[in-house]
VOBA-1610 file (N, C-alpha, C; in pm, whole numbers, padded with zeros to 5 digits, always signed):
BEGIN
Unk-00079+00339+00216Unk+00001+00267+00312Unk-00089+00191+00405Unk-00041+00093+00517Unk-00148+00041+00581Unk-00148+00119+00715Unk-00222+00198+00692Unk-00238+00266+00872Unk-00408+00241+00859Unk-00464+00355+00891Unk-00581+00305+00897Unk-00652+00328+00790Unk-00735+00210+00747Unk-00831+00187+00659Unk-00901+00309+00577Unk-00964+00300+00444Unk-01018+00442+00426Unk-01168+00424+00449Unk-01221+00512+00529Unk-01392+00489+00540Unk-01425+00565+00390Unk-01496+00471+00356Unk-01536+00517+00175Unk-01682+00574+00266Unk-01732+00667+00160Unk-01848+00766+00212Unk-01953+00770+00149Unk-02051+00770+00099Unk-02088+00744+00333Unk-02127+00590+00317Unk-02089+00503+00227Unk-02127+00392+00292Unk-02067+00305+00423Unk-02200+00250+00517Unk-02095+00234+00642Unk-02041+00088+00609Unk-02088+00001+00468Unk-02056-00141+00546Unk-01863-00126+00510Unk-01794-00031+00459Unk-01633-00053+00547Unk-01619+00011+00667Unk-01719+00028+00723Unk-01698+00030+00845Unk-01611-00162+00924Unk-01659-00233+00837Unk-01598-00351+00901Unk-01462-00347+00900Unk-01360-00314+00767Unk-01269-00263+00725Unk-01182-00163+00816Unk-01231-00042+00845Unk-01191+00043+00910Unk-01178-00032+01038Unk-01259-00084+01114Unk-01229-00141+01197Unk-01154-00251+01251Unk-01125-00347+01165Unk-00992-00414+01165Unk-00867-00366+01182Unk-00845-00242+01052Unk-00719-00183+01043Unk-00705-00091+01134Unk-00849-00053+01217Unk-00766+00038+01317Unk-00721-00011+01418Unk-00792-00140+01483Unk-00688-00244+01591Unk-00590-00307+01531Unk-00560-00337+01432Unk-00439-00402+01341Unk-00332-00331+01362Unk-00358-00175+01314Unk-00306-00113+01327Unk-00215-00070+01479Unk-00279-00081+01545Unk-00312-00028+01698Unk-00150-00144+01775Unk-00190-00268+01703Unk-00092-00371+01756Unk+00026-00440+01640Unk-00031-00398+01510Unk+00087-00466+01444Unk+00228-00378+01348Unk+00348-00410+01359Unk+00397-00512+01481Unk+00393-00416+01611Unk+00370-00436+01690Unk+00364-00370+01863Unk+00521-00328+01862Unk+00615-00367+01804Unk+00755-00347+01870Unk+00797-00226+01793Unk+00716-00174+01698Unk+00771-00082+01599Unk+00680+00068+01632Unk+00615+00010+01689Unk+00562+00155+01783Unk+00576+00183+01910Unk+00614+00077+02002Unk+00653+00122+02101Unk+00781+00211+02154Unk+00736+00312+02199Unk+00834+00421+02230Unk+00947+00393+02325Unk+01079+00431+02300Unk+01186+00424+02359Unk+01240+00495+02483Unk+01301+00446+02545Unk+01359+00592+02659Unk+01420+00679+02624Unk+01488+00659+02453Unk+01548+00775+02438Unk+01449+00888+02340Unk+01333+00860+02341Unk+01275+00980+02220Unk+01148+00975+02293Unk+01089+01081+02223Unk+00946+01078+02235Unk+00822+01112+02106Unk+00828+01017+02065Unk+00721+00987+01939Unk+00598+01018+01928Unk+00533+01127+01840Unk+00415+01140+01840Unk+00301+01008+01869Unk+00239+00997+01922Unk+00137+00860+01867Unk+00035+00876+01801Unk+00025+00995+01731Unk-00081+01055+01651Unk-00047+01080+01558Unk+00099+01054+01554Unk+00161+01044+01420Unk+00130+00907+01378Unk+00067+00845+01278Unk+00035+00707+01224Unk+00126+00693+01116Unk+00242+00780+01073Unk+00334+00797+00962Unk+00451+00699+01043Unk+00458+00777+01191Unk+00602+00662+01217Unk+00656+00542+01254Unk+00766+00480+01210Unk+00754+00371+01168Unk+00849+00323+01336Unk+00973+00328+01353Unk+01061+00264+01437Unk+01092+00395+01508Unk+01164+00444+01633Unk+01165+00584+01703Unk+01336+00607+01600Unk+01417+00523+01586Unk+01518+00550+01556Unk+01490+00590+01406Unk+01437+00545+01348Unk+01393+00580+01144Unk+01351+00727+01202Unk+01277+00740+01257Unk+01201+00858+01251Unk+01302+00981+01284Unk+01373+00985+01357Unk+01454+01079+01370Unk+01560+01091+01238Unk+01589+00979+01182Unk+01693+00972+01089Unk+01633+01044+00960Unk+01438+01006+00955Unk+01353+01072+00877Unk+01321+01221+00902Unk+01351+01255+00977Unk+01356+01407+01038Unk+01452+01465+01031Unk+01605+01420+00974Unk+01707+01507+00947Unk+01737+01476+00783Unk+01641+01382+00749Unk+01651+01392+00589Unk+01577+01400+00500Unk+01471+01496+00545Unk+01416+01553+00449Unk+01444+01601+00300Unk+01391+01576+00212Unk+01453+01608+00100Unk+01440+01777+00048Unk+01482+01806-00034Unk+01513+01906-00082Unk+01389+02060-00132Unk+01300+01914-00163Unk+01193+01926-00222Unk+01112+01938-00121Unk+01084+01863+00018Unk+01001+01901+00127Unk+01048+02046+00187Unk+01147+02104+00186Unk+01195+02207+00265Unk+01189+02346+00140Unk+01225+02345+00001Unk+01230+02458-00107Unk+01094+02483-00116Unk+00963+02377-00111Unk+00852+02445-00205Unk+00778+02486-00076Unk+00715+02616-00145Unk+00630+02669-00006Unk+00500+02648-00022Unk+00453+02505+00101Unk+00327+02487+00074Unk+00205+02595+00149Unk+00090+02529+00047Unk-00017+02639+00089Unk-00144+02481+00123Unk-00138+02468+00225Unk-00255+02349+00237Unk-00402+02414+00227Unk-00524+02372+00164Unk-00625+02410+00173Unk-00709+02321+00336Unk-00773+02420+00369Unk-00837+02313+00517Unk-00937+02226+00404Unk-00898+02092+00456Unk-01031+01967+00424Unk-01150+02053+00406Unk-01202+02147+00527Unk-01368+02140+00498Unk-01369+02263+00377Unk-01288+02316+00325Unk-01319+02393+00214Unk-01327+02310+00097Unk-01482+02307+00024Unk-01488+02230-00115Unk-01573+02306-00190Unk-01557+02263-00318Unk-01631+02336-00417Unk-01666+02235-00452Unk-01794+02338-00548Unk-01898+02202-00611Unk-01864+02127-00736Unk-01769+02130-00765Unk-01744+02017-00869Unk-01630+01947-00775Unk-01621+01933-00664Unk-01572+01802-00569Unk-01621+01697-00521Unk-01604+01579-00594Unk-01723+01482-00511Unk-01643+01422-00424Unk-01634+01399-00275Unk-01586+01372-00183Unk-01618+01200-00203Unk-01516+01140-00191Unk-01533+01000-00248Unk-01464+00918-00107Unk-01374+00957-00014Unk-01292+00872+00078Unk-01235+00978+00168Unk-01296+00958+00298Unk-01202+01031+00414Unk-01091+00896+00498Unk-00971+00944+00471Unk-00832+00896+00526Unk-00794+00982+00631Unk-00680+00910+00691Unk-00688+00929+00837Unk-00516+01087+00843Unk-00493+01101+00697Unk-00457+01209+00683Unk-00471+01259+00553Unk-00576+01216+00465Unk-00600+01290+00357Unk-00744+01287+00302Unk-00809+01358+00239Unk-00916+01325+00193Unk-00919+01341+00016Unk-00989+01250-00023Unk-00968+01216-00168Unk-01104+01268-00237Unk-01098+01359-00334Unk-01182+01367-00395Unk-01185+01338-00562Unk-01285+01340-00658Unk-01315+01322-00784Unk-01365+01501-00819Unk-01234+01516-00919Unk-01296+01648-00970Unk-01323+01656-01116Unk-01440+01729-01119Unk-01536+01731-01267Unk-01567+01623-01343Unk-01540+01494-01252Unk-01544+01378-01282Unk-01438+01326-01374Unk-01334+01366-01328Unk-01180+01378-01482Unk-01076+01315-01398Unk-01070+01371-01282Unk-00924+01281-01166Unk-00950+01301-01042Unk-00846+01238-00996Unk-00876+01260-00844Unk-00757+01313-00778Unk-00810+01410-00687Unk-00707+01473-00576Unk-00709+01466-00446Unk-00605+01435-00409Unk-00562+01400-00236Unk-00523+01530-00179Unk-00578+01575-00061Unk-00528+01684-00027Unk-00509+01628+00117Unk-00383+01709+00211Unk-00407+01659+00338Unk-00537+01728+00454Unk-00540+01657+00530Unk-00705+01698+00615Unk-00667+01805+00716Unk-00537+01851+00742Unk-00472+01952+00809Unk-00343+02006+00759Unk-00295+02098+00867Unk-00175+02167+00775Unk-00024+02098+00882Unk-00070+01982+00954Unk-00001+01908+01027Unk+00116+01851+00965Unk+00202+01861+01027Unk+00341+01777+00952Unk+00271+01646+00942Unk+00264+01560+01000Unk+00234+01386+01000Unk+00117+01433+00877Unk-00007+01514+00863Unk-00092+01487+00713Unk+00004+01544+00614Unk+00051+01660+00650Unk+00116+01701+00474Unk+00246+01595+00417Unk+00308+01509+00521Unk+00400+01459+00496Unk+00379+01349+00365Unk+00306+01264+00389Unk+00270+01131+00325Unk+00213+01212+00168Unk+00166+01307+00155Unk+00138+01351+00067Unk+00236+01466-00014Unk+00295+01520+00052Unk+00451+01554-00031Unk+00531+01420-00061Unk+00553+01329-00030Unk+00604+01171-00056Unk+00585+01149-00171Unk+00439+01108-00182Unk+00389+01072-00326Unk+00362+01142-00426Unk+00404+01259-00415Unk+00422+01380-00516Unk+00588+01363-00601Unk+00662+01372-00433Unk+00801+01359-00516Unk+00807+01200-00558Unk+00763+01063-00534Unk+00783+00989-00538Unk+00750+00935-00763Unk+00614+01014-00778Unk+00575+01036-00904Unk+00673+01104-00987Unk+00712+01209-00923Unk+00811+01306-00992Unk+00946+01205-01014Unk+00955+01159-00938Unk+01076+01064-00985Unk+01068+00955-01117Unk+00955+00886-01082Unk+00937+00775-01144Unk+00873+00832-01294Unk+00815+00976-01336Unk+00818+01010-01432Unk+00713+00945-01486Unk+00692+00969-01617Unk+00548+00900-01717Unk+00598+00748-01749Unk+00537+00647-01706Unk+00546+00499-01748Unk+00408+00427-01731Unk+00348+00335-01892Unk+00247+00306-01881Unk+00206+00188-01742Unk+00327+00127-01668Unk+00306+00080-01542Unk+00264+00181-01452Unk+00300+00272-01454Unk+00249+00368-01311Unk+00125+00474-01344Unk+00038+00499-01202Unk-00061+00620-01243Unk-00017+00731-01331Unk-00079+00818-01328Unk-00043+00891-01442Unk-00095+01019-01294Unk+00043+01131-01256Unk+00019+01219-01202Unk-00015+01339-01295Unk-00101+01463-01270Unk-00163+01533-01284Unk-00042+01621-01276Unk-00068+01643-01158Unk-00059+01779-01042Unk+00112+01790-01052Unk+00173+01803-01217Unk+00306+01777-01180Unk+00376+01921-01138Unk+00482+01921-01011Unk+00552+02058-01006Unk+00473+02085-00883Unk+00362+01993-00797Unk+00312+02080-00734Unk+00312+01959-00562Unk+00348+02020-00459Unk+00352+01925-00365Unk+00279+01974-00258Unk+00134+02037-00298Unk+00060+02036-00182Unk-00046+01936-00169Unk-00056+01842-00269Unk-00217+01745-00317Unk-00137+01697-00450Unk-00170+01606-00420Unk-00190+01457-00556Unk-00279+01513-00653Unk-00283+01517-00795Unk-00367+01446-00870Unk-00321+01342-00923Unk-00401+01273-00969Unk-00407+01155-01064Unk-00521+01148-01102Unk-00473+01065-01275Unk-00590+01041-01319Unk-00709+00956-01359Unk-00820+00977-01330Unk-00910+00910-01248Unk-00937+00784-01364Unk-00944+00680-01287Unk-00943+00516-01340Unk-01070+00424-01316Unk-01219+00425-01375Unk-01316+00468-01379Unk-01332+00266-01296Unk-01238+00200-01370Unk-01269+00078-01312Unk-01177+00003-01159Unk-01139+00135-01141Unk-01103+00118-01025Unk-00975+00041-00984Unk-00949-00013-00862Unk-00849-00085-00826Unk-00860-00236-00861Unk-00723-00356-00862Unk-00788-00440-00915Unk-00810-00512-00822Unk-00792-00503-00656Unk-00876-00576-00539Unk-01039-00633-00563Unk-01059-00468-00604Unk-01222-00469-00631Unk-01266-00497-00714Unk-01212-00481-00857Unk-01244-00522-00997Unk-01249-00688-00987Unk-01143-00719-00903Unk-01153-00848-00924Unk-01248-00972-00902Unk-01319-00875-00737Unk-01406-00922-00685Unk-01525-00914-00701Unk-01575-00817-00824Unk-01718-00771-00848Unk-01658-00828-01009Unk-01608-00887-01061Unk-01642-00933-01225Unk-01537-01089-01226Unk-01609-01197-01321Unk-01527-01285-01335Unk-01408-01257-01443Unk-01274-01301-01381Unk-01179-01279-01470Unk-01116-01384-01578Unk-01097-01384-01677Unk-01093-01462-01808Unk-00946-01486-01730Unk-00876-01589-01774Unk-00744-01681-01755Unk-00651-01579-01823Unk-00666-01558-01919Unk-00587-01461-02015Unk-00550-01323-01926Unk-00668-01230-01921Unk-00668-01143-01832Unk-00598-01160-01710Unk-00597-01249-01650Unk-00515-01238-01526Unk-00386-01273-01523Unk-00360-01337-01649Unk-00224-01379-01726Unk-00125-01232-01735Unk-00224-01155-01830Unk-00145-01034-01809Unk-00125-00897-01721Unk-00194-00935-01624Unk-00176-00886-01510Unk-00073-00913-01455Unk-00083-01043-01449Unk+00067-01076-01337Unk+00186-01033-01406Unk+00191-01022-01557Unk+00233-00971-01577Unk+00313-00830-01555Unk+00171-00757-01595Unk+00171-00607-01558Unk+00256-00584-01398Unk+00193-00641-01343Unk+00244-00663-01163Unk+00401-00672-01137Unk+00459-00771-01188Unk+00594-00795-01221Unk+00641-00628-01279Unk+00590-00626-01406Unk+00621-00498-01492Unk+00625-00385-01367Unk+00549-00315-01332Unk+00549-00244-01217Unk+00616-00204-01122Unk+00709-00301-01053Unk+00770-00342-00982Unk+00917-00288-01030Unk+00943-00386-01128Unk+01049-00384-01224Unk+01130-00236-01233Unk+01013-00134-01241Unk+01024-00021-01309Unk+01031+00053-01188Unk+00996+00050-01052Unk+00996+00143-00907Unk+01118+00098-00867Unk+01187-00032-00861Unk+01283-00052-00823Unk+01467+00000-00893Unk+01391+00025-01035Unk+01498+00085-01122Unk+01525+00213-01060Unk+01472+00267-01024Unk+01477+00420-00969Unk+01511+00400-00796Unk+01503+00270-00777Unk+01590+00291-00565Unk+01426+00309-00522Unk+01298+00269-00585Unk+01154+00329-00509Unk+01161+00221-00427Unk+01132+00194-00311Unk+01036+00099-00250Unk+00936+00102-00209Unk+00844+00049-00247Unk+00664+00072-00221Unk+00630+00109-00078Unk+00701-00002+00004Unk+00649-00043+00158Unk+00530-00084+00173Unk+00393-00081+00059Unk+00265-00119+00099Unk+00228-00172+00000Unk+00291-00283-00066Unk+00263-00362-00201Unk+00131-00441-00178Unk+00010-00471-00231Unk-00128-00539-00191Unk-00195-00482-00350Unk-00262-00582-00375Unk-00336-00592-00509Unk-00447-00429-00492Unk-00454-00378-00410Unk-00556-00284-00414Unk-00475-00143-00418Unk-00357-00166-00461Unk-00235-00003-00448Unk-00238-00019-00669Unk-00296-00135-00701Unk-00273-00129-00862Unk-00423-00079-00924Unk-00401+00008-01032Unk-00527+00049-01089Unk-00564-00006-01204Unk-00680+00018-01284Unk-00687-00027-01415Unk-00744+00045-01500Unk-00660+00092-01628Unk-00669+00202-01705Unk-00782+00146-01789Unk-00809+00245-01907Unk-00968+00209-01981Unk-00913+00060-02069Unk-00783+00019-02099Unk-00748-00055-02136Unk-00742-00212-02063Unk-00748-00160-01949Unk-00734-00250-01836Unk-00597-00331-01830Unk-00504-00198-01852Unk-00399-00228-01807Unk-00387-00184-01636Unk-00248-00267-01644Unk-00245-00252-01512Unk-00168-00105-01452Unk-00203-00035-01362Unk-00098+00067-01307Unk-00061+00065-01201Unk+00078+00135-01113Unk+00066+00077-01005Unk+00058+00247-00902Unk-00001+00259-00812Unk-00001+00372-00760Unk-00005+00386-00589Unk-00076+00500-00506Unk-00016+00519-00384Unk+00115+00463-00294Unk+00145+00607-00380Unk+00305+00565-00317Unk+00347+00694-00181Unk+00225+00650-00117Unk+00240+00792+00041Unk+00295+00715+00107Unk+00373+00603+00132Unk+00461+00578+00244Unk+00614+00490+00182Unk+00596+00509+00047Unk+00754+00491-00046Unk+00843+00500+00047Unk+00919+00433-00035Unk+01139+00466+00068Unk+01140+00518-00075Unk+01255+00621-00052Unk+01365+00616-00161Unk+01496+00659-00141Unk+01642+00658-00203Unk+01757+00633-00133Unk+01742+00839-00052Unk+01838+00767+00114Unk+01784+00901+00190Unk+01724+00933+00233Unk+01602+00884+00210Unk+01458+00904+00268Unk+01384+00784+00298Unk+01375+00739+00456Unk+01302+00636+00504Unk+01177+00619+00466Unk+01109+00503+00423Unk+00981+00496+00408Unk+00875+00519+00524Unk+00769+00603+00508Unk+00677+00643+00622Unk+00590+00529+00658Unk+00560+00407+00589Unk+00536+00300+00673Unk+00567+00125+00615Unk+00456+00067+00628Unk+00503-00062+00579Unk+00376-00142+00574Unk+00363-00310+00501Unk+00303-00362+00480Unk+00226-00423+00625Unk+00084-00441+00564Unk+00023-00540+00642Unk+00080-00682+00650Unk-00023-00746+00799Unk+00093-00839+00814Unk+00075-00981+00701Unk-00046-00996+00655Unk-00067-01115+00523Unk+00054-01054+00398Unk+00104-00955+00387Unk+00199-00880+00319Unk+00331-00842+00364Unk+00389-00867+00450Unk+00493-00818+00561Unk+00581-00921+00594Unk+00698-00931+00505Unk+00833-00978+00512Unk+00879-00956+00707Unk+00869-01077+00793Unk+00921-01054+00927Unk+01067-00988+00894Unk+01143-00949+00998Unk+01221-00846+00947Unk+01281-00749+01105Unk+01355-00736+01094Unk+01429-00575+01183Unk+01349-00510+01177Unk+01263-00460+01264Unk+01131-00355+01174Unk+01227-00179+01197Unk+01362-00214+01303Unk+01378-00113+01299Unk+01520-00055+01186Unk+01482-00155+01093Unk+01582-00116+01004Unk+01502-00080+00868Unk+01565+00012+00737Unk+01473+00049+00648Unk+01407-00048+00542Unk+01280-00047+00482Unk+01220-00141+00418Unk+01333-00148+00271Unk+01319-00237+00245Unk+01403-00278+00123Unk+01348-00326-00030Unk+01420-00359-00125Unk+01374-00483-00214Unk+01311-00595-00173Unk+01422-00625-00058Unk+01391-00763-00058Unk+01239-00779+00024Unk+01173-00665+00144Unk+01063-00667+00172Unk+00922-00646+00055Unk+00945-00530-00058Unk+00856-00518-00149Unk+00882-00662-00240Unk+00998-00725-00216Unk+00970-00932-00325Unk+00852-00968-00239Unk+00892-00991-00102Unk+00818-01075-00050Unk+00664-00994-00029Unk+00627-00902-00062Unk+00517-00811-00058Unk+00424-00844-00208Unk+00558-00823-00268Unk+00503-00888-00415Unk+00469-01000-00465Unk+00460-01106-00368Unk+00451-01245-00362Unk+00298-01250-00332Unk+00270-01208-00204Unk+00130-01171-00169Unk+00049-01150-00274Unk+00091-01022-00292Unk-00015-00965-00436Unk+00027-01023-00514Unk+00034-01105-00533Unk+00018-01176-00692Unk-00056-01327-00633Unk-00031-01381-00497Unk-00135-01432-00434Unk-00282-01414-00486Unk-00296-01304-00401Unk-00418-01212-00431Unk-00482-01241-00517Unk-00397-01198-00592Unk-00454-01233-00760Unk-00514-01357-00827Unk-00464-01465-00796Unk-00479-01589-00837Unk-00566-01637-00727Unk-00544-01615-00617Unk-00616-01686-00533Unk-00764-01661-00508Unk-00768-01536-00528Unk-00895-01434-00502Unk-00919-01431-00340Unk-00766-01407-00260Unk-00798-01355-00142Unk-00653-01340-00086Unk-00660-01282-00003Unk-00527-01241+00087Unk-00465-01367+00155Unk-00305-01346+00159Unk-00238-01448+00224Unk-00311-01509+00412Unk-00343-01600+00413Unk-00396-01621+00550Unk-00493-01597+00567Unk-00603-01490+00517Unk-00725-01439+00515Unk-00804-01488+00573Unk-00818-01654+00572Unk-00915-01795+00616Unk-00870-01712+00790Unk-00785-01682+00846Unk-00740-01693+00983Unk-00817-01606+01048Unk-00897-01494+01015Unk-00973-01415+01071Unk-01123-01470+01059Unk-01172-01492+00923Unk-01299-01566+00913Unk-01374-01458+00816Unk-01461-01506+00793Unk-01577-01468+00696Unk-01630-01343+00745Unk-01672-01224+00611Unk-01701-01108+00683Unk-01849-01140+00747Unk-01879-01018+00826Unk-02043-01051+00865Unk-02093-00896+00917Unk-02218-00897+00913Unk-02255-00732+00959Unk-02302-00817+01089Unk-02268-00891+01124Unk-02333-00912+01298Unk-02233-00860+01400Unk-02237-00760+01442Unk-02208-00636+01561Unk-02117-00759+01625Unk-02146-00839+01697Unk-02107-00949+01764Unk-01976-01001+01739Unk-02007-01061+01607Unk-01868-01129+01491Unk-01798-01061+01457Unk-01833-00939+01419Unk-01688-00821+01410Unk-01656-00802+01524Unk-01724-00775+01660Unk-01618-00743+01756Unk-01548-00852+01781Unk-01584-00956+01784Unk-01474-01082+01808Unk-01392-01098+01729Unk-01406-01067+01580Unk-01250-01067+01500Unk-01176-00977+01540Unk-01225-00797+01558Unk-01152-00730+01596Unk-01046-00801+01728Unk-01139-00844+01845Unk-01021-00851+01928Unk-00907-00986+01947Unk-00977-01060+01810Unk-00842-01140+01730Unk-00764-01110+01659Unk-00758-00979+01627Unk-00683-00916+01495Unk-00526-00926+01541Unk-00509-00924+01656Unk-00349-00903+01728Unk-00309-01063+01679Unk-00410-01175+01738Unk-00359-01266+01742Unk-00379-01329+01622Unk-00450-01298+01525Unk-00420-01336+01394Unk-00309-01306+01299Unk-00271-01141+01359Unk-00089-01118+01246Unk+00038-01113+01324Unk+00006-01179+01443Unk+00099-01229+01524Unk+00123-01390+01474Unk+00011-01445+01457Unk+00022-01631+01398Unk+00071-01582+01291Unk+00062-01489+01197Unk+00014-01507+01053Unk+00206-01458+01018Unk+00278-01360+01113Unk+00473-01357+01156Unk+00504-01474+01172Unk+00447-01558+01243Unk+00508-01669+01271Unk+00510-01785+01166Unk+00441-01765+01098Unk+00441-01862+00981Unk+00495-01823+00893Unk+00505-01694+00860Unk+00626-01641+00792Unk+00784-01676+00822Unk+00811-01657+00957Unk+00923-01672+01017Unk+00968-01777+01010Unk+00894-01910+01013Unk+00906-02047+01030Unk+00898-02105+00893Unk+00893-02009+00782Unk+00862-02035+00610Unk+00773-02171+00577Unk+00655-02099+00669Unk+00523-02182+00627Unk+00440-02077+00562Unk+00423-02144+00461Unk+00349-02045+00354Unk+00201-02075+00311Unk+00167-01988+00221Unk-00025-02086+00195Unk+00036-02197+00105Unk-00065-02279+00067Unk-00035-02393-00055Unk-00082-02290-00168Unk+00033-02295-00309Unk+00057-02241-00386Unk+00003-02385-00490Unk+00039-02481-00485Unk+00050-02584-00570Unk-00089-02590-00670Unk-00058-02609-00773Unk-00229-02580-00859Unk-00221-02433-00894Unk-00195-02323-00853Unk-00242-02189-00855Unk-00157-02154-00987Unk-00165-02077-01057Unk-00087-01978-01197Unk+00010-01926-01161Unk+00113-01958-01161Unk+00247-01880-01110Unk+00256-01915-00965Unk+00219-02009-00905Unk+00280-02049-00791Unk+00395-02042-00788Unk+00484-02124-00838Unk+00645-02129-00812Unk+00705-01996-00805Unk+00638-01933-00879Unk+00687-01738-00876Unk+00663-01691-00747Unk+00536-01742-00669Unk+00477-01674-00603Unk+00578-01727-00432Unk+00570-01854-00459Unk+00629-01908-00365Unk+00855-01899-00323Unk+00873-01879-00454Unk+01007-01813-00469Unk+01031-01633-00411Unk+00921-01587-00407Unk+00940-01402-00355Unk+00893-01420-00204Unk+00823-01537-00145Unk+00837-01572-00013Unk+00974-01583+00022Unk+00993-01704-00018Unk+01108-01743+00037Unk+01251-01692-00016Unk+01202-01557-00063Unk+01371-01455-00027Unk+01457-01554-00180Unk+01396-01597-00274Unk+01497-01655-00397Unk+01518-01554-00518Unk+01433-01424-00509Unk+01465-01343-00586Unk+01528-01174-00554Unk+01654-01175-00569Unk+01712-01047-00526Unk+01667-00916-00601Unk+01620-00987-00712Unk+01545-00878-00803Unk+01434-00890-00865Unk+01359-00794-00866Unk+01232-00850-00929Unk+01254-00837-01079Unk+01322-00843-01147Unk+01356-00862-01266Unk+01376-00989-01311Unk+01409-01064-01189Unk+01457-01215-01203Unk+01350-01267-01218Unk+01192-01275-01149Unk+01061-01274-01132Unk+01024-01282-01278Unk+01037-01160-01302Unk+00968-01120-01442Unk+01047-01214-01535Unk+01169-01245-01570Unk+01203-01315-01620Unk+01208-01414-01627Unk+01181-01507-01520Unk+01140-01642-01509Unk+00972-01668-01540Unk+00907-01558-01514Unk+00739-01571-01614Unk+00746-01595-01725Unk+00840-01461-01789Unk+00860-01472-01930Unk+00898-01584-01983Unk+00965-01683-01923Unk+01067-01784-02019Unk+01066-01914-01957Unk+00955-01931-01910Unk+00915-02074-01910Unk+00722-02053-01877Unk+00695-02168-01924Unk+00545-02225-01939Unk+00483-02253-01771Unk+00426-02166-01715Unk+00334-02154-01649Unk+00217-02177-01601
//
C-alpha cells in the first residue's frame, strides 16, 4: 500500500525513497487524515484511511479476522535460514531457504497484524490464477508467504534491463489480465503502481500485495499515491472506478518508463541538500499533481503503446476493466 516506503536493507541509497513517502505520506491527501470532533484516530495507525471508514472498518471485520487465533512471532525472533530482505513500517519481509518470502507483522499491534491478515484473506479469495502471486501460507493468517520471484517486481526489472517491444506488449497485457480477474471477485487493489506486479521465471506477469485491498464489507486499509490517485470523496470507499484510473498510471509506467508527473519533483540525487528540498516540495507536488487530475489534464500519451487505453482509464471511459482488455485485444495498437 502507499504508507511509508520500504527501507530495503541495509542499503541506504532508498533512503531517498523512504523519505519522500514519509512526508508524502505525512500530507497526502491532508483531508483524509485529519481527525474529526467526533472520533479519535490513532495517528500511528498508518492503516487509516477517513475517521468515518475506520469505524465502519472496525465493526466489520470479517469472519476470518475474529475465528482464527493468531500467534504473532516478535520481528526480532529469526532463524538462520531468514534472510531479512525489507523492514516496513508494519511488517518485515523475509526470504526463506531461498524458496519464498514471508511477511510477518513487526508487532502484535492491531494496525501491524491488520494489513497482513488482509492479504492473507484477500489471496484466499482470489484462489490459484496464473495472474496473481502464488500464496504459500494457505489456511494461515498470521504472515504471508509467497512465492519467491527471483526477477523481481516489474518497476525494477524494468529499469535495470532493456525491454523488447514484444515483451512489454504482453505485459500490458498481463496488467489488464490481472485486473480483470481481482475485480471478478468485488477485490479492489487501492494501491495499483507497476511495482505491486511480479515476474515469474517465465516472465509472466503476477499481480500481488494486496495489504490494503477493499473487498465487499470490508473497507480498504489505504489508497493510491498521488501520480496514481483518482481525486475523489476520500471519505467514501475506494472503488473500480479508482483501481481504472490507478490502472491507467501503471500501464503509464510501463510504456513510459516513469511515473505519472514524476518530471514535477525532479531528478534523484544523493546531495543531502536536493533531497531535502524535494522533500519539502512533496506536499506541493501531489497537491499540483490533484489538480491536474481534477481539471483532466493528463501527461501526453500521444506516440506511447496503448495510449488511447491509457488515456481512456483517466478519464473515467471504462466502467470495467474488461472493457480495457477488450479494446487491446481487438484493435491494432
Amino acid at each position: 500500500m502507499w504508507i511509508l516506503g520500504w527501507l530495503r536493507w541495509p542499503k541506504l541509497s532508498s533512503l531517498y525513497n523512504l523519505t519522500l513517502n514519509v512526508f508524502s505520506y505525512a500530507f497526502w491527501p491532508l483531508k483524509r487524515l485529519l481527525p474529526s470532533s467526533t472520533s479519535n484516530p490513532s495517528w500511528g495507525d498508518h492503516e487509516h484511511k477517513s475517521n468515518g471508514e475506520q469505524t465502519h472498518a472496525n465493526t466489520c471485520k470479517s469472519s476470518a479476522e475474529d475465528s482464527h487465533n493468531i500467534i504473532i512471532r516478535r520481528a526480532g525472533q529469526r532463524s538462520d535460514n531468514h534472510e531479512l530482505l525489507i523492514i516496513g513500517i508494519f511488517a518485515e519481509v523475509y526470504l526463506i531457504d531461498k524458496n519464498f518470502i514471508r511477511k510477518i507483522p513487526r508487532s502484535q499491534s492491531e494496525e501491524d497484524m491488520r494489513p497482513i491478515i488482509r492479504e492473507a484473506q484477500i489471496y484466499e479469495i482470489l484462489g490459484v490464477h496464473p495472474r496473481i502471486a502464488e500464496w504459500l501460507s494457505i489456511g494461515r493468517f498470521d504472515h504471508v508467504d509467497i512465492k519467491y520471484y527471483p526477477h523481481g517486481d516489474l518497476a525494477n526489472y524494468c529499469q535495470n534491463n532493456n525491454i523488447a517491444t514484444e515483451l512489454r506488449s504482453k505485459w500490458f497485457q498481463q496488467i489488464l489480465e490481472a485486473i480483470v480477474v481481482i475485480h471478478s471477485h468485488d477485490v479492489i487493489h487501492s494501491d495499483l503502481a507497476l511495482r505491486q506486479f511480479f515476474l515469474d521465471d517465465e516472465l509472466n506477469v503476477r499481480l500481488g500485495d494486496f495489504n490494503s485491498a477493499q473487498y465487499p464489507d470490508h473497507l480498504s486499509l489505504g489508497y493510491e499515491k498521488a501520480s496514481h490517485c483518482l481525486p475523489r470523496d476520500y471519505n467514501l470507499p475506494n472503488s473500480k472506478a479508482s483501481d481504472i484510473f490507478a490502472l491507467g498510471s501503471t500501464l503509464y509506467e510501463l510504456v513510459a518508463g516513469m511515473a505519472p508527473y514524476s518530471d514535477l519533483t525532479g531528478p534523484k540525487s544523493d546531495d543531502p541538500d536536493v533531497i531535502k528540498a524535494q522533500i519539502l516540495r512533496q506536499r506541493e507536488v501531489d497537491h499540483e499533481i490533484e489538480s491536474r487530475y481534477k481539471n483532466n489534464v493528463f501527461p501526453d500519451v500521444s506516440g506511447l503503446f496503448g495510449g488511447a487505453i491509457i488515456l481512456a482509464c483517466w478519464r473515467g471511459q471504462f466502467s470495467e476493466a474488461k472493457e480495457a482488455l477488450d479494446v487491446y485485444l481487438n484493435q491494432d495498437i
